[in-house]
N, C-alpha and C positions, 0 to 999 in steps of 0.2 A: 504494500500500500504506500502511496505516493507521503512522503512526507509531513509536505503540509498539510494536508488531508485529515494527517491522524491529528496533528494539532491543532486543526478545524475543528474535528468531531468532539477531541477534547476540551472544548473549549465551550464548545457547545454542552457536552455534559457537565460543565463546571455551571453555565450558564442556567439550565433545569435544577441542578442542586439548589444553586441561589434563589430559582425563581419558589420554590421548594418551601425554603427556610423561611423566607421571606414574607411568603402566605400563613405558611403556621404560626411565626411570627405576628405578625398583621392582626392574625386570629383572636389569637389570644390577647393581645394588645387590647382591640375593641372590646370582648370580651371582659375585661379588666376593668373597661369607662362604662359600660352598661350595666353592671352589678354597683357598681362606685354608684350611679343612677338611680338607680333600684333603692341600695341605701339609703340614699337621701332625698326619699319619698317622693319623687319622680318630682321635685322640686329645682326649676332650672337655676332661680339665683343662690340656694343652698347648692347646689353643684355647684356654679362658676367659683362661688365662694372659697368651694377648698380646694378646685385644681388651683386658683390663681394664687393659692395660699401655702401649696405645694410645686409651682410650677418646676423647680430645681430639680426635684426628685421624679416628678412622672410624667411632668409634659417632655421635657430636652433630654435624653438620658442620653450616658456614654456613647453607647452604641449606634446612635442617630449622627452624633458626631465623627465617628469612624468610620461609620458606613459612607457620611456625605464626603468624606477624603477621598476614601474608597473609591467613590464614582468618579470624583474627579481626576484621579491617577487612573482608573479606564478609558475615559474620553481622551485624556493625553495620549493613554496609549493606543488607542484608535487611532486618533489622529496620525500619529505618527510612526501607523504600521505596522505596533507593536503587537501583530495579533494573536501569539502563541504564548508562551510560558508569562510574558509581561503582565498579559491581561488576564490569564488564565491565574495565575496568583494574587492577580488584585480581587476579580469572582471569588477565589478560595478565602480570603480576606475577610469578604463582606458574608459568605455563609458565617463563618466565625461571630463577627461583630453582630451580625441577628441572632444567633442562636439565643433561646426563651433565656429572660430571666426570672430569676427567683418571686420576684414583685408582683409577675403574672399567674403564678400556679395558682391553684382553686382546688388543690386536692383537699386543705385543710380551712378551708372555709370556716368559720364561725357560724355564718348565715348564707348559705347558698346563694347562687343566683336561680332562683325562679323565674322558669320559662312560661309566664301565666302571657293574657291573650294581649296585654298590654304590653308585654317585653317582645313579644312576637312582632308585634306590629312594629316596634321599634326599633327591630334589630335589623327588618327586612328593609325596611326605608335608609339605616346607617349602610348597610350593605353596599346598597345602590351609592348610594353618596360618594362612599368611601372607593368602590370600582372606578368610578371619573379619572381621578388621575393616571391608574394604570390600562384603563383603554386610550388618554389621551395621548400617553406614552406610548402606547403601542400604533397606535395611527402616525404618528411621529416618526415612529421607527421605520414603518414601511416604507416610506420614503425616502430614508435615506439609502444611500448604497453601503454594501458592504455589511460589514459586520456594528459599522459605527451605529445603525441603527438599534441596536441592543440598549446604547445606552440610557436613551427616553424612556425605554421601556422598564430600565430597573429604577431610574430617577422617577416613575411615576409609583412603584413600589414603595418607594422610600417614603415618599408625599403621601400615599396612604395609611402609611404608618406612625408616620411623627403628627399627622394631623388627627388620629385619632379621636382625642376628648372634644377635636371639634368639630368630628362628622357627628359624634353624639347629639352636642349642644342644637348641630342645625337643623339635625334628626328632629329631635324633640322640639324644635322651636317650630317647624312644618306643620308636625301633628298635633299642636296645640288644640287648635279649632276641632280635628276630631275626635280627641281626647274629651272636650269640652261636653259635647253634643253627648257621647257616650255616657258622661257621667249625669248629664243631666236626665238622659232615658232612667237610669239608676236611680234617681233619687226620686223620679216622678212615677216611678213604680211600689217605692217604697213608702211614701209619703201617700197614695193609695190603697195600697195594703193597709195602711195604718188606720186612714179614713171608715176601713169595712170595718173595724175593731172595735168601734167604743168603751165594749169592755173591757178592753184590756188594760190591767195597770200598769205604765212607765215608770220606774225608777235610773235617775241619772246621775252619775258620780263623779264630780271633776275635782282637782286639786294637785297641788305644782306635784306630792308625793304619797303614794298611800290609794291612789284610785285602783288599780289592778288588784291587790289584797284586799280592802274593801267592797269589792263588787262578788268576790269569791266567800265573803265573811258573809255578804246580806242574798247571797243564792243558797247558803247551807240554811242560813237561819229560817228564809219563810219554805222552802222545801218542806219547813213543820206542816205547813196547811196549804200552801199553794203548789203549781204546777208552774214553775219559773225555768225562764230561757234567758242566762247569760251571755253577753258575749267572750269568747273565748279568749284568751292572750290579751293581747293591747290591742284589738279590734276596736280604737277609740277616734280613726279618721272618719270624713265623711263616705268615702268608697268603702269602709269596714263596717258601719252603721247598715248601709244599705245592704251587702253582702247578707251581715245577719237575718238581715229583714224580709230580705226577700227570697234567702233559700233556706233557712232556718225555722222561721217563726211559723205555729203547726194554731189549729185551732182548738187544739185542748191546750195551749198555754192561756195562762190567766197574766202572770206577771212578766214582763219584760225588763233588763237591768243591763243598760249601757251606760259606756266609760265616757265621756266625752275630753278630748286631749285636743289642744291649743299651742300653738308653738307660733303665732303671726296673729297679730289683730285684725278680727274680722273673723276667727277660726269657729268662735263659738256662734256665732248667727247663724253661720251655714249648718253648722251641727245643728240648729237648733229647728230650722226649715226643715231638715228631715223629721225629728219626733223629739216636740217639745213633753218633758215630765211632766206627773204627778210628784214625784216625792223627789224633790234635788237635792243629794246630800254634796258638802263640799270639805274635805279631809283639812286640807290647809292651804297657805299661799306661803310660797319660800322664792327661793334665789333662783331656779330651777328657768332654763331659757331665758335669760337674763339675755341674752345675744340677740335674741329675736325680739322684746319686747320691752327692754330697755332700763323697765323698772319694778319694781315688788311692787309697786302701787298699780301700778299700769297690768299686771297675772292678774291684781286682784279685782279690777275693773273689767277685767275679761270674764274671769272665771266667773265673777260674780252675774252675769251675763245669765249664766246658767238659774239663778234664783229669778234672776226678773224675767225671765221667758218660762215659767211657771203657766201651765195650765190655770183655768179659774179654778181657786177654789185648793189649788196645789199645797205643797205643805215643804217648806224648809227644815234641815236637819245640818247643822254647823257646828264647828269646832272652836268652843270659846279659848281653846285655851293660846291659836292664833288669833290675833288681834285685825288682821286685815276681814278673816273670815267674819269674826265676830259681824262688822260694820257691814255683813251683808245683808243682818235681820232687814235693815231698812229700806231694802229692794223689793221686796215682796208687801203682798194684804193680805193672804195665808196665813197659816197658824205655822211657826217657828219653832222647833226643837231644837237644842242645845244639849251640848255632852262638854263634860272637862274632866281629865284626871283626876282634881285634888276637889274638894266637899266643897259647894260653894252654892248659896241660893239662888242663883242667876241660872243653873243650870238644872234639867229636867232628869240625865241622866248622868252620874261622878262615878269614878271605882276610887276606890285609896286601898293602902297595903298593900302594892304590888311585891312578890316575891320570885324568885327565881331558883329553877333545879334542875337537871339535866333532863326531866321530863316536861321544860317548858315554863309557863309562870302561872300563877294563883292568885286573884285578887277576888277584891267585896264591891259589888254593884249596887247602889244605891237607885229607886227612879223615882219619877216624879208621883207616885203614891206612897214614898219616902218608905219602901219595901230594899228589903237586902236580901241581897243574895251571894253566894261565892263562887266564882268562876272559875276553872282551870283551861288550860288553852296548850297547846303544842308548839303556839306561836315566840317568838322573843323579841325583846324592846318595847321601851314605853310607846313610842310610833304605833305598835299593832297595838295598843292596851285601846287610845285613842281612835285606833280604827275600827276595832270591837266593841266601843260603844259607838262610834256612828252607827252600825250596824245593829246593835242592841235596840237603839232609836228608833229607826225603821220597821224594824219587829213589833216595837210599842206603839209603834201608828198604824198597823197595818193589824194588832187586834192579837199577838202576841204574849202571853204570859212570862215573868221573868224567868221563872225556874224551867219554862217550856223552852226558852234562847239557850239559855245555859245548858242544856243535854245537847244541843245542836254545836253548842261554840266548843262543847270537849271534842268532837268529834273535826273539827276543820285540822287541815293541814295547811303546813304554808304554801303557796302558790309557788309554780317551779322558778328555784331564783332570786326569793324574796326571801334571806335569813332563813333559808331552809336546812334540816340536818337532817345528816345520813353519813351511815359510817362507811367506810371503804377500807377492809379488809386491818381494821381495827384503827385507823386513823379516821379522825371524826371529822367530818366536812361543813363547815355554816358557806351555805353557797346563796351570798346575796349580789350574782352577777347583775341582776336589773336593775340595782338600784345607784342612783347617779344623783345623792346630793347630798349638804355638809350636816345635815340632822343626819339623818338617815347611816351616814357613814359612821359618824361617831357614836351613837349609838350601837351598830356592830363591834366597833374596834373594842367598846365597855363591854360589849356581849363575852366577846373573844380574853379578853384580859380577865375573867370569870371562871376561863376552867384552867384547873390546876393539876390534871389529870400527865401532861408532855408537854415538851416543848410548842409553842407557840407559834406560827406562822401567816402571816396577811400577806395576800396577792394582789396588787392593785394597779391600773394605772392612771390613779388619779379620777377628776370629774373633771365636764368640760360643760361648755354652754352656759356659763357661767359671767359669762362678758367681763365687765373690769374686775369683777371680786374671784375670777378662776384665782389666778397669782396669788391672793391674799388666804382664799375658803382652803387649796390646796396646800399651803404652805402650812395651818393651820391644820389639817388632815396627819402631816408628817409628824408634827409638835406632839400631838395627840398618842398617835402610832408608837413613840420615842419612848412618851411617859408612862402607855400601857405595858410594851414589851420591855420587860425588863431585867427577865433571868435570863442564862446561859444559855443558848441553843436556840431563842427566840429568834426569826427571821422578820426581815421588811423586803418582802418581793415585788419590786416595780416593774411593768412593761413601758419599756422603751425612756428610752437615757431623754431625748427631750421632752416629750409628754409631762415627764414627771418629775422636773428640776423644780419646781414649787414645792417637793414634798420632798426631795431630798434636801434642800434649805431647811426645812422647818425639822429633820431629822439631824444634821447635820448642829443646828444650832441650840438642839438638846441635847448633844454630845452622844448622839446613837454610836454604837459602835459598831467602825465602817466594817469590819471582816462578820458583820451582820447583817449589811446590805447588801443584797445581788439585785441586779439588773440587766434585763433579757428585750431582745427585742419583738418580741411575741409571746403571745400566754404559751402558746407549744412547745417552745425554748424551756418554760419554766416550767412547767408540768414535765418535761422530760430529766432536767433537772433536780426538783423533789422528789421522781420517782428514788431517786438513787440518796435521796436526805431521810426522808420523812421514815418514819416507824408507829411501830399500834402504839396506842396513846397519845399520841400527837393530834394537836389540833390547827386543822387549814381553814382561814376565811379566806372566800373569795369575792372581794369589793367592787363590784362593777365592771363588765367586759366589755369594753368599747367595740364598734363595730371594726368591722374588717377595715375600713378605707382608711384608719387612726392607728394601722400598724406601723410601727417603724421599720 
């Protein structure tokens, strides 16, 4: 075989390798920005927000830059006839420089990418998008003579690649309108549905923390007498509402109990156009999306949303023992229930004595027929003591006997995620991965500095959405961590070195000691690493798992 010939052919196979990599490459890439998408609740300026806040790491990577050399020491070497070993190692180059990286896998997900009919539709539109440049590269190419044609054609590869997160964006900016339309079919089915119902009772639960446990505390408790349909997980958007509504909700349910969740002002009206309550309990108002909404005062003019969009005749059920809550009695012309931890006459339903044991905690319920009872619960932290009397409340409106709540509140388990325990082959696990704010977490970490059974262990990386008080709530998080772990053997497990410099400061400046700190850049990393620490008797909390796109 004629010489050049074979360095043709090779050249050419070097050339399918590329084109090869380059796709799977590409693949995965997009792949990568559609799940990232997905995460952030198919919300375009919460996406541009974190690529452009990330751009270093995922928009420009390494290999975009070697690759663009790469092409241009091909074109040279086209140009200048260099069309055997010259260019055939500059191709071999660029397989290299694409080959996947680590950034793209999805073996170890946290939260999959879901192929539901909305990511379908999304993906198929990025597709198209995303093909332009390397058909335009290719039409480019036939044109020219020779082999120099080749190189439009991987220069339009490259350009599908590096533009990735913004065939997404355009993707999704396109299908706006029919996204729109979609969801409005959805709501206008559900909001119909509703209408055939009259009997049915609505209970709705919003609050910056505590809604999810809550909604699962008041589906056990009326379970005593009614036929109730919760929503499942954090089913608390308006597409999750409707969801429930319309493939779930059976005509032998009597009670209905959504979560309703806000994260952008305006969240709660739209929630509330689908199915305004009967009974609106609201947990608390905290720090919680601070990013999005700007201020505690501003959750609590939202949330409170939820009270004045009260059916006639509705009934409030609030948490005196926050103060924004409190100030929503006077939202409503309803009749108004209150709960508070500690004995106080402003309030319908108080516990005091709370007590704690490896079986959970025990407290004395007091209600508004100044009736006592004593509760035991599976639950831990003051947080659920307060959300089992919102739920206690509910009960007591809805026709409830106390000591009839109390068989039903022994019986709840934690919700998966929320300060829940279970042992793992003698090492005890408190796994409160869903929860993401500074009550909530510090009360874990007092949970955790409680057993004295092994050595001591917290996984965390930190809270976020926090807007200017992250730096301070976090730092404050560490402080905490420092002064609870305190014996030998005790761990502070952070995910990801900058995530979580707020709470190594606040460790750091309680004199933690560092050959106690590790830091990993993924929960996987650390989990693969406590496999080979931990022992029975030891005790793991795990403090919130931020989503996939917050790995470092």
């Amino acid at each position: 075989m004629d010489e050049s010939l074979s360095l043709t052919l090779l050249l050419y196979a070097l050339v399918t390798v590329a084109v090869l990599f380059a796709g799977w490459r590409a693949w995965r890439r997009h792949r990568y920005f559609l799940h990232l998408f997905q995460l952030e609740g198919y919300k375009l300026p919460a996406y541009r927000r974190w690529v452009s806040s990330r751009w270093r790491l995922v928009l420009v990577r390494r290999s975009h830059l070697v690759g663009l050399g790469l092409l241009v020491m091909a074109a040279l070497s086209f140009r200048a006839g260099l069309l055997a070993w010259t260019a055939g190692g500059v191709l071999a180059g660029w397989c290299v420089a694409f080959a996947s990286s680590k950034l793209y896998r999805n073996d170890r997900a946290k939260k999959p990418l879901a192929y539901t009919s909305r990511l379908q539709r999304l993906l198929v539109l990025t597709t198209l998008i995303a093909l332009g440049p390397v058909t335009a590269g290719a039409v480019i190419g036939l044109r020219m003579e020779s082999l120099m044609g080749l190189w439009p054609f991987l220069a339009g590869f490259w350009l599908t690649d590096f533009g990735a997160p913004l065939w997404v964006m355009l993707a999704a900016t396109l299908l706006k309108p029919v996204e729109r339309s979609i969801q409005r079919g959805f709501k206008r089915q559900a909001r119909a549905l509703l209408r055939k119902r009259p009997d049915l009772l609505i209970v709705g639960i919003t609050g910056s923390y505590g809604k999810t446990s809550t909604k699962f505390i008041i589906e056990e408790i009326l379970k005593q007498r009614y036929n109730v349909l919760a929503t499942p997980g954090s089913y608390n958007t308006p597409m999750g509402l409707c969801l429930v509504i319309n493939t779930m909700l059976r005509p032998e349910h009597q009670v209905l109990v959504l979560e309703y969740g806000i994260r952008h002002p305006g969240d709660m009206e739209e929630l509330l156009e689908i199915a305004r309550p009967d009974v609106a309990v609201v947990t608390t108002v905290g720090v919680a999306h601070l990013e999005t909404m700007g201020s505690a005062e501003a959750i609590g003019q939202e949330k409170g949303g939820l009270v004045a969009g009260l059916r006639a005749g509705g009934t409030a059920v609030l948490n005196l023992d926050n103060a924004l809550t409190a100030q929503m009695a006077d939202r409503t012309e309803g009749p108004v229930w209150t709960v508070a931890l500690e004995q106080t006459d402003e309030a319908q339903i108080t516990a005091r004595g709370i007590r704690y044991s490896p079986q959970g905690a025990s407290f004395d319920v007091t209600d508004e027929e100044n009736s006592t009872t004593t509760f035991q619960t599976r639950l831990l932290g003051r947080h659920n003591v307060s959300n089992l009397l919102l739920g206690i409340a509910v009960g007591r409106v809805l026709g409830l006997r106390l000591r009839q709540i109390a068989h039903a509140v022994r019986r709840i388990e934690a919700p998966a995620h929320r300060l829940r325990l279970r042992d793992d082959q003698g090492v005890t696990i408190i796994d409160d991965a869903f929860n993401s704010n500074p009550v909530g977490a510090k009360n874990a970490v007092e949970i955790l500095g409680q057993f004295d059974s092994g050595r001591r262990v917290i996984v965390t990386p930190g809270m976020i959405e926090l807007g200017a008080r992250q730096h301070e709530e976090n730092r404050k998080l560490g402080h905490h961590i420092a002064e609870t772990l305190t014996q030998d053997g005790d761990l502070a497990v952070l995910i990801g070195a900058r995530q979580t410099m707020p709470i190594q400061e606040g460790l750091h400046r309680a004199e933690f000691p560092e050959e106690r700190l590790h830091i990993f850049d993924s929960l996987f990393d650390a989990q693969d690493y406590l496999a080979t620490y931990l022992r029975p008797g030891d005790v793991v909390l795990y403090e919130n798992d931020l989503p996939d796109q917050f790995n470092e």
